[in-house]
N, CA, C and O of each residue as an XYZ file, in Angstrom:
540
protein
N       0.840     -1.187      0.000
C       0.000      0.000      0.000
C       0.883      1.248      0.000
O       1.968      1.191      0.579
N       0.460      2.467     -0.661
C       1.371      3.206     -0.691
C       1.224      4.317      0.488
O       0.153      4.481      1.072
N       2.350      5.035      0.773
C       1.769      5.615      2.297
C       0.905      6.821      2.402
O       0.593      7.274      3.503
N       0.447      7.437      1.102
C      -0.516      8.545      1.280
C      -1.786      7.932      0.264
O      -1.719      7.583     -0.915
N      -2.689      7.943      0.988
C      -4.032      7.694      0.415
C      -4.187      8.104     -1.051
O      -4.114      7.397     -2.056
N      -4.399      9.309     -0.942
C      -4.329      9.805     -2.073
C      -4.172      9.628     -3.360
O      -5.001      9.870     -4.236
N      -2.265      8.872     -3.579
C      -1.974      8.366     -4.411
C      -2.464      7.200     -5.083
O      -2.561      6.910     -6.276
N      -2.831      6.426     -3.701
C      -3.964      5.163     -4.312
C      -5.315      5.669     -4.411
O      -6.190      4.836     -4.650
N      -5.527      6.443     -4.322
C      -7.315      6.836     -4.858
C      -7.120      6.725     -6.414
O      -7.841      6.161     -7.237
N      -5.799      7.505     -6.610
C      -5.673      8.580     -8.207
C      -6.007      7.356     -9.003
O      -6.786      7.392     -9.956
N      -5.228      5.965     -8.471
C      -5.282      4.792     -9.271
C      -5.869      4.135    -10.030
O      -5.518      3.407    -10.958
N      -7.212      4.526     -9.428
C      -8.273      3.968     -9.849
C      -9.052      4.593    -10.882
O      -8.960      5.816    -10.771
N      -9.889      4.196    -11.982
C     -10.805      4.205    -13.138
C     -12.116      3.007    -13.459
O     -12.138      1.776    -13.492
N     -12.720      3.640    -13.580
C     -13.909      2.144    -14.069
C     -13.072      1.114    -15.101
O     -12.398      1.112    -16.132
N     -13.608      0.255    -14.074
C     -12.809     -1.076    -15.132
C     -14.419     -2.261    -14.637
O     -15.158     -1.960    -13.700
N     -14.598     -3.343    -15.382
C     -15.299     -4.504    -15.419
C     -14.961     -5.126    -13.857
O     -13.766     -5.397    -13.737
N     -15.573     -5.330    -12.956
C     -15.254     -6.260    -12.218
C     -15.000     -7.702    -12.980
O     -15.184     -7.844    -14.189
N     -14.715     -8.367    -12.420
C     -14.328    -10.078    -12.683
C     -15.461    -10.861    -12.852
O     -15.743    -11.682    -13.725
N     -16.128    -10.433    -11.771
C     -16.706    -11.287    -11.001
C     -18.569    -11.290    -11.118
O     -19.323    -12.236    -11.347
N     -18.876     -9.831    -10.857
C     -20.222     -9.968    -11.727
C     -20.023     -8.904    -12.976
O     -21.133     -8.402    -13.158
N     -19.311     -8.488    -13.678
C     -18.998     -7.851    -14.857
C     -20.029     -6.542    -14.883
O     -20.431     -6.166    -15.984
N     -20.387     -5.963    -13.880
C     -21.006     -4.526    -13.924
C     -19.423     -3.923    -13.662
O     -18.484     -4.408    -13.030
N     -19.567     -2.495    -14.526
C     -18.513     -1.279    -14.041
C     -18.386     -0.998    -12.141
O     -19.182     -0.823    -11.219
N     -17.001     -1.085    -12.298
C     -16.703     -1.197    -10.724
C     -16.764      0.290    -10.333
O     -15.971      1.001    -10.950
N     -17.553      0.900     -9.422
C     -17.718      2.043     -9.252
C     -17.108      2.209     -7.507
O     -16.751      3.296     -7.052
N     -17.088      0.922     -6.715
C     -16.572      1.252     -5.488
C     -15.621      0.123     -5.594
O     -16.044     -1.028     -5.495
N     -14.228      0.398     -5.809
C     -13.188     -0.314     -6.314
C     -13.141     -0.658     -4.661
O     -13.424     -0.030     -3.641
N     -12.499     -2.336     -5.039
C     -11.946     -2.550     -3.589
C     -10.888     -3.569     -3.865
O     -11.198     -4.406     -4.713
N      -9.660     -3.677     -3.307
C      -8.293     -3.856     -3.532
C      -7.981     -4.755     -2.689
O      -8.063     -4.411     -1.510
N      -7.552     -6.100     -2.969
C      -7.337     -7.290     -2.144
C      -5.839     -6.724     -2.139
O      -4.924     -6.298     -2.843
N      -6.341     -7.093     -0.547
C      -4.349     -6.532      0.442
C      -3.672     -8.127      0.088
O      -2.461     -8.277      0.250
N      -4.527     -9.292     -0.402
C      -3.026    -10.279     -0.858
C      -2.581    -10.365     -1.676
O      -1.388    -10.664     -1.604
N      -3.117    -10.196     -2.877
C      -3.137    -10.515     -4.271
C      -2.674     -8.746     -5.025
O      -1.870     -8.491     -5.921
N      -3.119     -8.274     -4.617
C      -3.205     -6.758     -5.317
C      -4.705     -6.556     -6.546
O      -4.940     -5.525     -7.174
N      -5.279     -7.464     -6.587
C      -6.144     -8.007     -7.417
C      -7.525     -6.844     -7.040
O      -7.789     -6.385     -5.929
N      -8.219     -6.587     -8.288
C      -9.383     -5.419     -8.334
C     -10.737     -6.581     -8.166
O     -10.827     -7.737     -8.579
N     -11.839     -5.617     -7.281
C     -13.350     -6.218     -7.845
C     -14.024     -5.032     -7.033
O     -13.384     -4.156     -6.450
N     -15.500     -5.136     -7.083
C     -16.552     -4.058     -6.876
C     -16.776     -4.679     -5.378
O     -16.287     -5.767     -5.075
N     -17.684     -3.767     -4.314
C     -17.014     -4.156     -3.015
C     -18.824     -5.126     -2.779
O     -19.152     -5.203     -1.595
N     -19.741     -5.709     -3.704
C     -20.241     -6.339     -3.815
C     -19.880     -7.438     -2.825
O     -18.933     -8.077     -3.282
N     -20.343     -7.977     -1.446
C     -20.199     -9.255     -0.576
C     -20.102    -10.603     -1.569
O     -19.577    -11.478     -0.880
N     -20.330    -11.018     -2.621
C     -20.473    -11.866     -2.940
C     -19.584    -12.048     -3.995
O     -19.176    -13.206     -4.080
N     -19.113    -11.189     -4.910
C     -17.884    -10.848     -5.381
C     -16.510    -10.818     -4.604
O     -15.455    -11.328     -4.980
N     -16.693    -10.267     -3.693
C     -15.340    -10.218     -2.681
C     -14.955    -11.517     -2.178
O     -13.813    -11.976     -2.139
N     -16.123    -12.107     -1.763
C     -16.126    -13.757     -1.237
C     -15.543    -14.608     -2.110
O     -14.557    -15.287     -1.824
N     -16.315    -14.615     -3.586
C     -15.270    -15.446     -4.751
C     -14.466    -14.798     -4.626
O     -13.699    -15.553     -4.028
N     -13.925    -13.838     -4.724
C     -12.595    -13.934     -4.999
C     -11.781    -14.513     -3.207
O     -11.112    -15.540     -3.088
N     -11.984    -13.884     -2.464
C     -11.274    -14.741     -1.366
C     -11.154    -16.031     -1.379
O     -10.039    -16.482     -1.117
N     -12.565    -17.226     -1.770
C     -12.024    -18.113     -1.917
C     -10.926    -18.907     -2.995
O     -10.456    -20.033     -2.832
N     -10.631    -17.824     -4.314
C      -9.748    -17.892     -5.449
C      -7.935    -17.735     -4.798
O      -6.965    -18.457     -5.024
N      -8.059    -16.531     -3.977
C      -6.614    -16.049     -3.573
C      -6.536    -16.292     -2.274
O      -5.384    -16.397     -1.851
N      -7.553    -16.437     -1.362
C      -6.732    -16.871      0.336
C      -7.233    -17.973      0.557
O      -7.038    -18.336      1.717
N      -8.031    -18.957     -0.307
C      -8.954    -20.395      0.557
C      -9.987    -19.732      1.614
O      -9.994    -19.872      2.837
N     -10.659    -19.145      0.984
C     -11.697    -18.645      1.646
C     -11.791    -17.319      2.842
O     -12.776    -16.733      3.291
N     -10.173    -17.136      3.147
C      -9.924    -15.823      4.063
C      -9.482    -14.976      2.991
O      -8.850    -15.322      1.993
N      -9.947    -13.643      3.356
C      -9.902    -12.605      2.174
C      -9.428    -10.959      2.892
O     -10.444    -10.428      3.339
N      -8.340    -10.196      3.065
C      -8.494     -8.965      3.210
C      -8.303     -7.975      2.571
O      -7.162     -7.846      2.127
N      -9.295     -6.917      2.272
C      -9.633     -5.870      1.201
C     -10.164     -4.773      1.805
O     -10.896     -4.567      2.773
N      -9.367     -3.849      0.632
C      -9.501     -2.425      1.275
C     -10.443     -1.819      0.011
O     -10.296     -1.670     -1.202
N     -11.709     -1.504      1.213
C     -12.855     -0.594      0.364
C     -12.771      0.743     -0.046
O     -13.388      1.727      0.362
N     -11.890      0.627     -0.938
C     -11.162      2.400     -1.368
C     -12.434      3.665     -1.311
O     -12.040      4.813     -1.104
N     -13.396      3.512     -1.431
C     -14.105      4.883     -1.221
C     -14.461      5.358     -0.062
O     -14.757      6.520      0.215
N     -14.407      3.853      1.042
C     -14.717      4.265      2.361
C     -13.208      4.302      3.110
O     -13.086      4.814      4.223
N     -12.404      3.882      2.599
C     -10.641      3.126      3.050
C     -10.912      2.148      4.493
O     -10.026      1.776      5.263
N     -12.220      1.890      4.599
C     -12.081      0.164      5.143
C     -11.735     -0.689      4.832
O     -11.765     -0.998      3.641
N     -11.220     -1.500      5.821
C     -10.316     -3.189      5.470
C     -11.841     -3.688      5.933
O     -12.454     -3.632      6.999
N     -12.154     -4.220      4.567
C     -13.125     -5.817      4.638
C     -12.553     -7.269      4.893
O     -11.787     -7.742      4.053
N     -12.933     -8.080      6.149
C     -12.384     -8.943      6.834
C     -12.985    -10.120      6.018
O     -14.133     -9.840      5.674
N     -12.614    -11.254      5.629
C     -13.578    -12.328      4.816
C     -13.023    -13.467      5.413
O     -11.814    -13.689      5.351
N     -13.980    -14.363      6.107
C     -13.718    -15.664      5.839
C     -14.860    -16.396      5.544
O     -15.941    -16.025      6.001
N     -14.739    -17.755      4.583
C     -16.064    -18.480      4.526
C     -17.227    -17.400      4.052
O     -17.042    -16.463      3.275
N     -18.595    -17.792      4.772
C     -19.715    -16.690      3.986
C     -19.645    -15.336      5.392
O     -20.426    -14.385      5.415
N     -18.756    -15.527      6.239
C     -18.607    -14.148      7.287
C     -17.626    -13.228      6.635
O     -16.664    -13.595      5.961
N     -18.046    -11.708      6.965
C     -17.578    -10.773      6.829
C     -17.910     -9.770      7.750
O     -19.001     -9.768      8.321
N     -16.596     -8.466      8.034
C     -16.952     -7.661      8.581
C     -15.778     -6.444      8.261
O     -14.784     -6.496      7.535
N     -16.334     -5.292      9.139
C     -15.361     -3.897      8.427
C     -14.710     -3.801      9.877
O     -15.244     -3.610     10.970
N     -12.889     -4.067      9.393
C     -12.081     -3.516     10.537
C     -11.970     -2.287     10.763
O     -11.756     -1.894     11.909
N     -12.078     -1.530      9.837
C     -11.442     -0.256     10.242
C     -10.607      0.370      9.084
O     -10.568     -0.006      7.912
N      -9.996      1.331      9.627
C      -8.999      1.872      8.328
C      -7.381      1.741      8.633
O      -6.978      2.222      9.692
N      -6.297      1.006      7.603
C      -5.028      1.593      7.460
C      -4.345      2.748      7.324
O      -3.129      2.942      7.346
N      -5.502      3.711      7.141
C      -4.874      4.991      6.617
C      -5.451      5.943      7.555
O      -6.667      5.820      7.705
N      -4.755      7.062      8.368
C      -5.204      7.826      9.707
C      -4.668      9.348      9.065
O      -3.750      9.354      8.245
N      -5.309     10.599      9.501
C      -5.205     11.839      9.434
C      -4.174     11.862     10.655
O      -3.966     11.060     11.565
N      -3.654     12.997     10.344
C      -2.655     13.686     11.230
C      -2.757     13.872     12.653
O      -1.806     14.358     13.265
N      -3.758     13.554     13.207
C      -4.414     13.106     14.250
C      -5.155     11.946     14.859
O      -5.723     11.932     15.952
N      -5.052     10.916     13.922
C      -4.527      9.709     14.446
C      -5.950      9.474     14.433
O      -6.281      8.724     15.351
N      -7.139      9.953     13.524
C      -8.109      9.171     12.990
C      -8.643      9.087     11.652
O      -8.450      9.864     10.718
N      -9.317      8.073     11.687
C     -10.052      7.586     10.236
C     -10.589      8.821      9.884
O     -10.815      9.814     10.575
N     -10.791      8.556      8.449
C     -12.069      9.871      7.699
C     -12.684      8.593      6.769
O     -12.329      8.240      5.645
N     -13.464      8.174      7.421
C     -14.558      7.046      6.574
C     -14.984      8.141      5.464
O     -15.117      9.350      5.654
N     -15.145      7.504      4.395
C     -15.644      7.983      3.603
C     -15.491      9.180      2.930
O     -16.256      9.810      2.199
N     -14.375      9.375      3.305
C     -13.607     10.570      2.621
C     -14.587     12.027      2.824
O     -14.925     12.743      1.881
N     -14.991     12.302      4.451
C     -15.856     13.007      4.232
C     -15.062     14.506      4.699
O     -15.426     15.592      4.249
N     -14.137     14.373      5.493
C     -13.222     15.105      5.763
C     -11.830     16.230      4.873
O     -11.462     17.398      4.995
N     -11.565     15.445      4.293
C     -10.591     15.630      3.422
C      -9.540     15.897      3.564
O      -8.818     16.545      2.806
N      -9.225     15.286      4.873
C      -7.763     15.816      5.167
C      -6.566     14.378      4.600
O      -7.065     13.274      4.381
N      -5.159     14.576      4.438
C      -4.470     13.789      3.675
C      -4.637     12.891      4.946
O      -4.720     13.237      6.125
N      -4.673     11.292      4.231
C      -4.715     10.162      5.371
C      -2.951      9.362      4.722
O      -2.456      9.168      3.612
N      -2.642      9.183      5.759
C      -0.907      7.994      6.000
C      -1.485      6.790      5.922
O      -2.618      6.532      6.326
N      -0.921      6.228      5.538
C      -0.346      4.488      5.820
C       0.025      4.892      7.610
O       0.662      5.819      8.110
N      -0.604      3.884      8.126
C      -0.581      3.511      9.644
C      -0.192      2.423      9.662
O      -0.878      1.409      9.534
N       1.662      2.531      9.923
C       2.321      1.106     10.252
C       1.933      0.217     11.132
O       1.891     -1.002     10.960
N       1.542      1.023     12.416
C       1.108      0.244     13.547
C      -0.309     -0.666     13.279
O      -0.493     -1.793     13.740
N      -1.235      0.065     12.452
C      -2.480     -0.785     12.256
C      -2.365     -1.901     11.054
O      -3.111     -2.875     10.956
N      -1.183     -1.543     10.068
C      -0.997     -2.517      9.201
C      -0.545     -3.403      9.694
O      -1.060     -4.514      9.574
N       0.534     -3.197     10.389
C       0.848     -4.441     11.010
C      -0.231     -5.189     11.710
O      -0.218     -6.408     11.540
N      -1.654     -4.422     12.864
C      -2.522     -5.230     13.634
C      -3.047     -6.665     12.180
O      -3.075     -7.894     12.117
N      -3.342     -5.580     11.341
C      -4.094     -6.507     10.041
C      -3.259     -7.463      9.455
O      -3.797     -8.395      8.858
N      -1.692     -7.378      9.537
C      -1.032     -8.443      8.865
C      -0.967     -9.162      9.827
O      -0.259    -10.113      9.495
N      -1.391     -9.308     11.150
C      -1.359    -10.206     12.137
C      -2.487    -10.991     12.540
O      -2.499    -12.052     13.163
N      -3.321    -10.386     12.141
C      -4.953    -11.045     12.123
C      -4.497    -12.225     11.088
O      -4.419    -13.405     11.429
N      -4.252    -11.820      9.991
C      -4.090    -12.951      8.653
C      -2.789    -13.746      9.127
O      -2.951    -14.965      9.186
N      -1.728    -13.341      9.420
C      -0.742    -14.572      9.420
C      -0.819    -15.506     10.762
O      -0.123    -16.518     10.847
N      -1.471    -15.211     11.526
C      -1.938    -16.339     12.678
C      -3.101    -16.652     12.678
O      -3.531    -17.230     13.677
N      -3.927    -16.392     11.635
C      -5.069    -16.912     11.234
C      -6.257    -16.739     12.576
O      -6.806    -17.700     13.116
N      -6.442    -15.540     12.877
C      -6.794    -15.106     14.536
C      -8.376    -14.151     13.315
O      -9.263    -13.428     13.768
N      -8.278    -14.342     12.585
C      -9.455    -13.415     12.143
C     -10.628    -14.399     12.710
O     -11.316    -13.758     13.504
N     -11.059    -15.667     12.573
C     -12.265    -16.320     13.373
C     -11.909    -16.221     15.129
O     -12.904    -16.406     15.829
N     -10.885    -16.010     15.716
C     -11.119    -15.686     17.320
C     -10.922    -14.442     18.089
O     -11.019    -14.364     19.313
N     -10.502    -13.009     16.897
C     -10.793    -11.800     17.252
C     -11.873    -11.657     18.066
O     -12.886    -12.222     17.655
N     -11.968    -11.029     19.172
C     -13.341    -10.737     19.344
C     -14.033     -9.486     18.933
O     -15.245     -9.282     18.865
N     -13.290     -8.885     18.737
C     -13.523     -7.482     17.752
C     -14.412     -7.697     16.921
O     -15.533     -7.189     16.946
N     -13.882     -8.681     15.885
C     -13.916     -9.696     14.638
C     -15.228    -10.117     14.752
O     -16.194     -9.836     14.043
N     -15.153    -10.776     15.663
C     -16.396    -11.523     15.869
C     -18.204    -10.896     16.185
O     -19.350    -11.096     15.782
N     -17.508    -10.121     17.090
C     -18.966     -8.941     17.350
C     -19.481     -8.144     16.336
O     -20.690     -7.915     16.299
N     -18.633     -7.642     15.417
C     -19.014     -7.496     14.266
C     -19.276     -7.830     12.693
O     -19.438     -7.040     11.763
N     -19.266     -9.128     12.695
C     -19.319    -10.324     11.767
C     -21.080    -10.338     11.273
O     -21.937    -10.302     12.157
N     -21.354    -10.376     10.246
C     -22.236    -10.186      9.447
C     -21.985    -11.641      8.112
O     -20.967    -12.204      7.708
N     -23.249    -11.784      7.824
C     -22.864    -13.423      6.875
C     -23.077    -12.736      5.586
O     -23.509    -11.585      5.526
N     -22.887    -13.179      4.946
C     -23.073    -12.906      3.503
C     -24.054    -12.460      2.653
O     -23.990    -11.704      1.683
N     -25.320    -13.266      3.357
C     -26.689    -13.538      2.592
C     -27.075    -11.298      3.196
O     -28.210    -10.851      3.027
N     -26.473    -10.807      3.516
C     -26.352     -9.362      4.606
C     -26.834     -8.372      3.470
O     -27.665     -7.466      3.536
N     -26.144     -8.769      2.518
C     -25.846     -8.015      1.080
C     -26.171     -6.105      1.390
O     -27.025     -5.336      0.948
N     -24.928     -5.918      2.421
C     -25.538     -4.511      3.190
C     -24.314     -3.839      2.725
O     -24.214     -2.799      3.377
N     -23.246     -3.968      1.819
C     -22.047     -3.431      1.600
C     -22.292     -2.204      0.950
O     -21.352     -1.480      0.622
């Protein structure tokens, strides 16, 4: 990820999702693969089960939430990217420049490499199934 938001917003253009082939209008960016799709629950899910075996983490670029995936559960961690004051601007409603937050990237590369995303309890309280279709 690159460390000012920004630069990864610019990135983006309508392109086809993969997955249900409507124009991707809320791009969302798998943190394993680097791989594009629309932030569609059911789209995101195939593809998690394509690139992680069914665990999936993706960043919902218009809101800059990390979408948590395993199996048909999902939920929104939060954001990698913090204002100069050391909070989120969901949804870009703010507009102030957001960083790469080493400290929270790292929380998220630690959820996935000890495979702790099903016993978070964070995780868990906010876990929503699939059939949710509330994205």
């Amino acid at each position: 990820l690159p460390a000012l938001f920004q630069d990864l917003l610019q990135r983006y253009t309508p392109v086809e999702c993969t997955y249900c082939r409507n124009t991707i209008t809320q791009h969302t960016l798998c943190l394993l693969c680097g791989g594009e799709m629309c932030s569609e629950t059911r789209c995101c899910t195939n593809h998690a089960r394509e690139c992680g075996a069914g665990t999936g983490l993706a960043l919902v670029i218009p809101t800059t939430s990390v979408l948590l995936l395993r199996g048909e559960r999902f939920c929104f961690w939060g954001s990698p990217y913090l204002d100069d004051h050391g909070e989120e601007d969901v949804e870009l409603r703010r507009g102030k420049a957001l960083h790469l937050n080493r400290e929270r990237y790292e929380q998220l590369r630690q959820l996935y490499v000890t495979h702790s995303i099903e016993q978070d309890t964070r995780v868990l309280l906010l876990t929503s199934f699939v059939d949710d279709e509330f994205l």
